[in-house]
N, C-alpha and C positions, 0 to 999 in steps of 0.2 A: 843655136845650140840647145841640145836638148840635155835636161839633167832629170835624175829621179829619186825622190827620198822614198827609203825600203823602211820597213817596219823595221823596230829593233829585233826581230828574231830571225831575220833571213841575216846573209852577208856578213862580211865581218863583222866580229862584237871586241868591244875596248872595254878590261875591266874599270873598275874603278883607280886601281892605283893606275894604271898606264893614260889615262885619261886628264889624273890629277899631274903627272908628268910632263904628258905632251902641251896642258897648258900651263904648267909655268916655263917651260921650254920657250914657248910663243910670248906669253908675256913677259919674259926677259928680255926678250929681243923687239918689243914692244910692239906686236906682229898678229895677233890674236885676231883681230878682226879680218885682215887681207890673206893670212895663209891658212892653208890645212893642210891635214897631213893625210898624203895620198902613199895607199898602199898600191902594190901594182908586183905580179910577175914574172920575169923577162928568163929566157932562155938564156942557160949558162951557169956555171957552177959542176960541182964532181955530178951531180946527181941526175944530173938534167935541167931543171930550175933553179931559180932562186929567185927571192923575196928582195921585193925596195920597197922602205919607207922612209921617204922627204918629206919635208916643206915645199908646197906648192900652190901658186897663186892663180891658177892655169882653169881653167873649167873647159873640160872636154866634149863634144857629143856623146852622147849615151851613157857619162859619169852616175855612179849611184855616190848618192852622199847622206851620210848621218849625221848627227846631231850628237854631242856627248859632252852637256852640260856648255855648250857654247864652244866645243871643239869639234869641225870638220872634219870626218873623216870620209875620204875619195877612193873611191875606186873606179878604175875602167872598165867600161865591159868586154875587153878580152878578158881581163886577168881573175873577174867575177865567178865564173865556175872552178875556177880554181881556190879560191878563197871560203869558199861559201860554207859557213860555221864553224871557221878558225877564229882564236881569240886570242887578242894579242894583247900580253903583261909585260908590267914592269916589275922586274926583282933589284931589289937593293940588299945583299948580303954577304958576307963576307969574303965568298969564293965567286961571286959574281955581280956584275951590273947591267945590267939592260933592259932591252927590249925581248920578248919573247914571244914563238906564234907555236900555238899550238891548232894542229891543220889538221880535220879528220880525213881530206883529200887526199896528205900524202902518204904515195904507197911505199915510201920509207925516205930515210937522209943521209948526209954524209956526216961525216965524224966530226965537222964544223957546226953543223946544225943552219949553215947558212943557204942550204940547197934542197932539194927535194925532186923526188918524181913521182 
């Protein structure tokens, strides 16, 4: 198995808050060192695409992986050209909670914001 650590300025980037999220998400579930969290694009959704990101303990052939403060984040290389300097936040406020990717790839989305093409 081949894997590959990219500089922090290609590939997906995690800010800090989504970062500080994803690991206490992990260290909740006391998980931190065995899991990462793999982003990955899979056909399907209104738009054409959409976006998955799990927990995953899997290491792929040709996976790019970062580092973010001791949190894994995975990509495969399909879903890599498609990803490539989207940055994905976490919001906490009043009218919303999540996760969020902002894609300069996509050439627009759906009304859920969970698709793209």
């Amino acid at each position: 198995m081949t894997t590959t650590t990219e500089p922090t300025l290609a590939g997906v980037q995690l800010t800090d808050g989504a970062a500080a999220k994803v690991k206490s998400l992990l260290e909740a579930e006391g998980s931190l060192d065995e899991l990462s969290l793999r982003v990955a694009v899979q056909p399907g959704g209104c738009s054409g695409l959409r976006y998955q990101l799990y927990f995953d303990d899997r290491d792929l052939d040709g996976d790019i992986v970062k580092d973010y403060d001791g949190v894994k984040v995975v990509t495969d290389r399909m879903s890599a050209p498609y990803l490539g300097g989207a940055t994905i936040d976490f919001v906490d406020t009043i009218e919303k909670q999540g996760f969020t990717i902002d894609n300069p790839n996509a050439g627009g989305s759906c009304a859920c914001g969970d698709s793209f093409h």
